[in-house]
N, C-alpha and C positions, 0 to 999 in steps of 0.2 A: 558291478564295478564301475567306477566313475572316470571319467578321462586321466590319462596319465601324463603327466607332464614334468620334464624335463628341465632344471635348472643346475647353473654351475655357479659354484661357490664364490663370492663375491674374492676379491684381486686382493683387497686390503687387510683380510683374515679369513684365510682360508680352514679355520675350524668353526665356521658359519655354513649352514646347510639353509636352501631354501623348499618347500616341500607345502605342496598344494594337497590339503588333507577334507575330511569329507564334513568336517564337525561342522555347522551351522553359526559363522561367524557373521560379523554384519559391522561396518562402521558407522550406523547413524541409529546408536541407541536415543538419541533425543526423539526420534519421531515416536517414540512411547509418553511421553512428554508431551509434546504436542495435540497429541490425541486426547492427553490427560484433561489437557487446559481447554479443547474444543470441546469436549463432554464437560468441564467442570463451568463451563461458559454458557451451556446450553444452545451450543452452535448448529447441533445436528439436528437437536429436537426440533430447533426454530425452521432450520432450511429444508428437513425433511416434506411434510406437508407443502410450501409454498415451492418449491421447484415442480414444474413441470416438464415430465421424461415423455419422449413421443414415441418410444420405442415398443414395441411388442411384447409385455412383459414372459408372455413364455418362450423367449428368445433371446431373454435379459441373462449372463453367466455374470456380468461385474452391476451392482445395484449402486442407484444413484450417489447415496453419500461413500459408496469405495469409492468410485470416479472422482467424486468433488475432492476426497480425502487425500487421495493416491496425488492430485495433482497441487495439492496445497500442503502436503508434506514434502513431496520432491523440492517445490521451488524453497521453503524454508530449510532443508538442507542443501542446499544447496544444487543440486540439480533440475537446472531452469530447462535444460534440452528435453523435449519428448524423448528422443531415441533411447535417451539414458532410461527410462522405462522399463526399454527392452532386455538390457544387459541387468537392471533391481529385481526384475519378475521376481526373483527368489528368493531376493536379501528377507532371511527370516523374522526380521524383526518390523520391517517396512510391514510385511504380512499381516504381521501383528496387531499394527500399529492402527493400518487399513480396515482390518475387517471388523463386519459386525458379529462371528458370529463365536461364541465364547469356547472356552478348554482351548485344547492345541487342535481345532477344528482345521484354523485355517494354514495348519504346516501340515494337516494329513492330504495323502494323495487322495484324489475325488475316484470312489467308486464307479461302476457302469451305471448309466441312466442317471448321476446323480451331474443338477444344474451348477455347484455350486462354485466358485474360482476357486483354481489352482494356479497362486501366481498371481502377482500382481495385471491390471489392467495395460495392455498391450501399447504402441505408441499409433498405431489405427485405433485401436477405441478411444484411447484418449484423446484425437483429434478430431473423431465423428462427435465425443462428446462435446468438445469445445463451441462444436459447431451448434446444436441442437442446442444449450447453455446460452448462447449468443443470441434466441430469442428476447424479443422487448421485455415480455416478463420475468424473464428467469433474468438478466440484465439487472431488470429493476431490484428484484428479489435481493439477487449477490449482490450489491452495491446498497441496500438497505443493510446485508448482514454487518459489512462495516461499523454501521452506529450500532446495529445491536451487539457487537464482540467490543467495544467501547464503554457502548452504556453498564453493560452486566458488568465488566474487569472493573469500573470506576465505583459503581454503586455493593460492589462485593469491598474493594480496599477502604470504602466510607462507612462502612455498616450500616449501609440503607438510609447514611444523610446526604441529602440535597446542597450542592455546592454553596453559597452566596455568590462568587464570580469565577470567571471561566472566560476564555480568551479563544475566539474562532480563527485561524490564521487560514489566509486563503492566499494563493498563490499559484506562478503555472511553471513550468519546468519543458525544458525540452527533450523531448528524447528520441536522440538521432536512426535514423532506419536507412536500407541499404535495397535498393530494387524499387518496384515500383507497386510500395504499398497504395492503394486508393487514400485518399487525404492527406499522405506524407506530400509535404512542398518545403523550397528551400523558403527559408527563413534569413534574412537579412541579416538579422541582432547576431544570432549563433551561427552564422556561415556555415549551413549546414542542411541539408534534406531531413527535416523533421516532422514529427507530431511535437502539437502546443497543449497539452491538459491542462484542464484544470486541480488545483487538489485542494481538498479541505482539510485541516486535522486539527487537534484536542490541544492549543498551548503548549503547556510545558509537561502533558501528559505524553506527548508523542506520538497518541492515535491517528490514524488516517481515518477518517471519516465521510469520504467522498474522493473522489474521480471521474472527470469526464473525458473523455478523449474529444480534442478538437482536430481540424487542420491544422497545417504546419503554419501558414501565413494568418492569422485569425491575431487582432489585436489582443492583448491580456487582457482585456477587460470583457469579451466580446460573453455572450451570453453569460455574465456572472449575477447577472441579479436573481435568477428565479433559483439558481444553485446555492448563493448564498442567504435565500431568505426562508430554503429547503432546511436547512441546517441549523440555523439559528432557532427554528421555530419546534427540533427534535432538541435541541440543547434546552429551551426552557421548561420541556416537557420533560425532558428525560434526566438533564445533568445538572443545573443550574439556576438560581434567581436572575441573574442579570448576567447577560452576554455582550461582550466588545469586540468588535470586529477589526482585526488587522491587517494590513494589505502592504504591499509594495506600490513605488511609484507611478507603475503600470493601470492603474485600478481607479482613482479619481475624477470620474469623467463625471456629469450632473448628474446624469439618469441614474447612476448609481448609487450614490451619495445621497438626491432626493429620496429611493427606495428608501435607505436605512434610515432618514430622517422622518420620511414618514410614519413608519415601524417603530419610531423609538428608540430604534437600534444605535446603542456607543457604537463609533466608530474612531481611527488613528490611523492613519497612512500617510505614507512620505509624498512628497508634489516635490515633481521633478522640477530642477530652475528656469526659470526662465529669465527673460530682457528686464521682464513688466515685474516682478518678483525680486530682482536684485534690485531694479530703481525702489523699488518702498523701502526697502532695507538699508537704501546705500549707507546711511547717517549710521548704522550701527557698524557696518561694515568696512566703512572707511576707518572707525574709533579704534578695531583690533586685527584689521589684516593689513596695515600702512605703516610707515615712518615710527615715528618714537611712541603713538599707540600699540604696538604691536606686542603682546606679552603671552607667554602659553597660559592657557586653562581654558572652560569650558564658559559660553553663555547661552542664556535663550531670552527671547525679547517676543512680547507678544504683539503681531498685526493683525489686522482686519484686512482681507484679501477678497475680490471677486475679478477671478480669470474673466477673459470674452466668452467662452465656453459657455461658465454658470450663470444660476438665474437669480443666485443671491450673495451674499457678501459671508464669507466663513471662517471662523478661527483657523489662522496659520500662526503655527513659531517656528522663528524662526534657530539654529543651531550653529552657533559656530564653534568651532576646535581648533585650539595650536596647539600640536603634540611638541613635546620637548627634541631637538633636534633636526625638526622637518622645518624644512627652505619652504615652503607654502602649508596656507591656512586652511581649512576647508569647512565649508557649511551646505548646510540643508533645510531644509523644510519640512515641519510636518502639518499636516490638516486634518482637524479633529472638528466632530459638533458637541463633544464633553467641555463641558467651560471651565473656565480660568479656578474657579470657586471649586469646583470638583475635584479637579486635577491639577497643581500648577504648572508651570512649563517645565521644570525640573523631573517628576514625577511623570509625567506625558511623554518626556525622554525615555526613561528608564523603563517605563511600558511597553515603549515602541525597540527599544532594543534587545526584549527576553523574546524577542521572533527569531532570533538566534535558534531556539528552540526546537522550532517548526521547518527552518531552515538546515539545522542538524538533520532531523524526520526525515524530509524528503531526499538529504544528502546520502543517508543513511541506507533509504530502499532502495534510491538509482544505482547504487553500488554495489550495496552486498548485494540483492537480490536479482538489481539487471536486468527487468522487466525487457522482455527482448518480444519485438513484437513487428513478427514478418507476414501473414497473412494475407496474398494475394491470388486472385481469380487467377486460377492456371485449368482452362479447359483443356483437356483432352483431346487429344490428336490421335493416338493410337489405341488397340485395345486388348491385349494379348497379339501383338505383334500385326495385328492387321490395321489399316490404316479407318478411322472414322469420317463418315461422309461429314460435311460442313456444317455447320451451322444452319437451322432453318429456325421458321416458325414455329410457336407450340401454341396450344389452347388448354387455359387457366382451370380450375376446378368452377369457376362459373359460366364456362364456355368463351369467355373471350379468348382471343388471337391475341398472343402474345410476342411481337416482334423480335427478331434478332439483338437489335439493338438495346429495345426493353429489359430482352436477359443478360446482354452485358452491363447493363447499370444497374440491374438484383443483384448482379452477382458481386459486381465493387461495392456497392452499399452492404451487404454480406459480411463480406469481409474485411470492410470495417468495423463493423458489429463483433465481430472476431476478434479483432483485436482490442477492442474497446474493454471485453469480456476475459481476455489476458490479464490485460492493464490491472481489473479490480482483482482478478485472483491472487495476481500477485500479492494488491495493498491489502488481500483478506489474510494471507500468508506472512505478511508484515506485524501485523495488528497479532496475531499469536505469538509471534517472535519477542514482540514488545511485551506482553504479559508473562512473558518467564523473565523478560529483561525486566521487568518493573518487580516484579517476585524476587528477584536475584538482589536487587538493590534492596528492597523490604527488610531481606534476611542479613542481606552480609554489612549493611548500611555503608556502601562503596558502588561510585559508579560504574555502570556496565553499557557500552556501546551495542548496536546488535551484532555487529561484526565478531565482536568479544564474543558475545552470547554463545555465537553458533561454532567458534571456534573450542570455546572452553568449556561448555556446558549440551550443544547439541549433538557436533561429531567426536562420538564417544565409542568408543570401540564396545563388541558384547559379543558374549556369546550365548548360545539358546539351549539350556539341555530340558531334555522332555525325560519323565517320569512319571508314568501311567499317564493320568491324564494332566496332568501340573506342569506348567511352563516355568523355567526359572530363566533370566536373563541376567546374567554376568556382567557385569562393568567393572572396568579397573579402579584397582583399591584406590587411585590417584584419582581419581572423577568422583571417588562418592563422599567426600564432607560437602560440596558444592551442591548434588542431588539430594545430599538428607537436607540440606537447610528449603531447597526447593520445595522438596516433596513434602515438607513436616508442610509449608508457607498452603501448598496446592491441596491435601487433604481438608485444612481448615477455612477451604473457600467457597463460601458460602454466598449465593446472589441472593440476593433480596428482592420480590416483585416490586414494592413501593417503598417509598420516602418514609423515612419515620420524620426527621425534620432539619434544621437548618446548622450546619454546621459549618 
């Protein structure tokens, strides 16, 4: 017999009974879904091999891809907290959804001697595991799966043809934290104790493609070349003939600018105004933000520009707009090394303004998903109730003395490594969410937010009935024209190792 629980009939119709029954119900039928699209992506196969577990494997009860899985389907439904973990252990279908191991294996109770989970992974293993993940390599690994959950989704929706162009949007975002995470600092721009990331993603594809966690104070621009030319360099191998690289105003410093010039690399980002940038401009600017010049519509006027900064002279156009109604004009700037002949200034607009796009993307994760990212060095003071001596010295596995102080700056470089390692699971979490959302659009030719996604297609109510050994899962009759058009789209998704050719 199962806990008994007592409830009293709601006030508003009292011929409503509430009643806690024993059947195997679960509200997050999409993490079957999820699981779908990570096996039909070749997510597991890829990360299985390349993660390294330091654990003891005859002491291992949850194996590495339930860890990865367990923690990358929670934050895609919705539960970002560890804790909640604790109280899912049993949702039958997370079970499901989770394990590797096939029939209704992983809803039988585990016999004596036998290693295998019962239950989802606990919110302590999922934190030790976070920690062990949080290695430089497994780091590198999980933050490569990115472009591979990318590349496969886009070379499966192409039939194995190679893009012609393709648009890298790079950008950084803040995301505010509370205590006293190692590298959160307050930030000026956003009044606010933050981390500054960096993030890369796919145009108007909406893939994330990268993530770096920086300090909270760290300019935008600050370590972006080796990130950005990381990216560019898996884009013409993996996705695309020619890549153009797009930034915000943050991003146009020489060194930067020179990389991609020397690469080859288009590039279009906006330049912030300055004194020296309106005096070149003034003659256009006086003609439609003054006296009886002044008329609404749009213009761009091409200059030749070299800030004190740079080391050579650069196309800028310049933009101005009077919107119908608005008491003042407003313009801007962009800086491009794609020429006039290529692209004209009209066209170079219209480029520069589908970063909406990627701007959506990133809107999209900080929100639904809420990458929450607390991880801070909290040593131990007590230990079962008895008090722990201080802090001392230790000596390393090469015998060196390892100071005090040494182990407080391992353990905040740690854990920000930890967090850093959040950050990407999340955007690995995202990146799934967008290939049901790009599936959903495929099938119903109607756009879908991911917010929508998970509202209307992930938190689906189910129920699990078993029959010998056959698992059936239930979904309401109102959820399933939305899952057949999925599921028909998910069956016939096929990746492609190679390019066949140019489309």
């Amino acid at each position: 017999m199962g806990a008994q629980y007592s409830f009293e009939g709601p006030e508003f119709n009292r011929s409503i009974r509430i009643e806690a029954r024993p059947e195997r119900l679960s509200s997050d039928a999409g993490a079957l879904m999820l699981r779908e699209v990570a096996e039909r992506l070749g997510l597991l196969t890829w990360l299985k091999p390349r993660l390294d577990d330091p654990r003891d494997p005859l002491l291992v009860t949850h194996p590495t891809m339930d860890v990865v899985l367990t923690t990358l389907l929670l934050q895609a439904q919705g539960w970002s907290d560890q804790d909640d973990a604790d109280r899912l252990r049993q949702d039958p279908v997370l079970r499901l959804a989770v394990s590797s191991r096939g029939g209704d294996a992983a809803l039988r109770p585990r016999t004596a001697g036998e290693q295998s989970p019962e239950g989802l992974a606990s919110q302590p293993t999922l934190s030790r595991a976070l920690a062990w993940l949080s290695s430089e390599t497994n780091r590198r690994v999980l933050d490569n799966a990115l472009l591979h959950t990318a590349g496969q989704r886009i070379r499966a929706a192409n039939q194995g043809h190679r893009l012609h162009n393709e648009t890298l949007d790079i950008d950084s975002l803040p995301i505010e934290v509370f205590g006293e995470q190692p590298g959160s600092e307050y930030n000026g721009h956003y009044h606010a104790n933050v981390y500054h990331p960096l993030v890369a993603s796919l145009g108007g594809q909406r893939d994330l493609l990268g993530v770096m966690l920086r300090p909270g104070s760290l300019h935008t621009a600050a370590d972006a070349i080796p990130f950005i030319l990381d990216k560019v360099a898996w884009m013409k191998a993996e996705v695309c003939q020619r890549v153009t690289v797009r930034m915000d105003a943050g991003f146009p410093d020489d060194k930067l600018l020179l990389a991609l010039e020397e690469k080859g690399i288009r590039y279009v980002s906006r330049k912030a105004t300055n004194p020296a940038l309106d005096k070149l401009a003034q003659a256009h600017l006086d003609r439609h933000l003054s006296g009886s010049g002044r008329q609404e519509g749009l213009w761009c006027y091409e200059l030749r520009y070299q800030a004190a900064s740079w080391s050579r002279v650069r196309r800028v156009v310049l933009v101005i707009q009077v919107e119908p109604g608005e008491l003042f004009a407003r313009h801007f700037y962009l800086v491009t090394n794609i020429s006039a002949l290529q692209l004209p200034a009209l066209s170079l607009l219209e480029l520069y303004r589908q970063r909406g796009n990627a701007e959506a993307a990133m809107g999209e994760w900080k929100s639904v998903l809420a990458p929450a990212l607390s991880s801070s060095p909290r040593p131990k003071k007590t230990y079962r109730g008895k008090p722990l001596p201080p802090p001392a010295p230790t000596v390393d596995d090469d015998g060196e003395v390892v100071s005090v102080e040494d182990q407080a700056l391992e353990a905040r470089r740690h854990s920000f490594q930890i967090n850093e390692t959040s950050l990407i699971l999340s955007a690995l979490a995202y990146n799934l969410m967008n290939a049901i959302r790009k599936t959903a659009e495929a099938g119903t030719h109607e756009g879908w937010s991911i917010r929508r996604t998970r509202e209307q297609i992930l938190k689906v109510g189910a129920q699990v009935l078993l029959h010998a050994r056959a698992v059936t899962v239930a979904i309401p009759e109102s959820s399933a024209k939305i899952w057949e058009v999925i599921w028909y789209k998910l069956a016939h998704l096929k990746v492609r190792p190679l390019y066949l050719k140019s489309s």
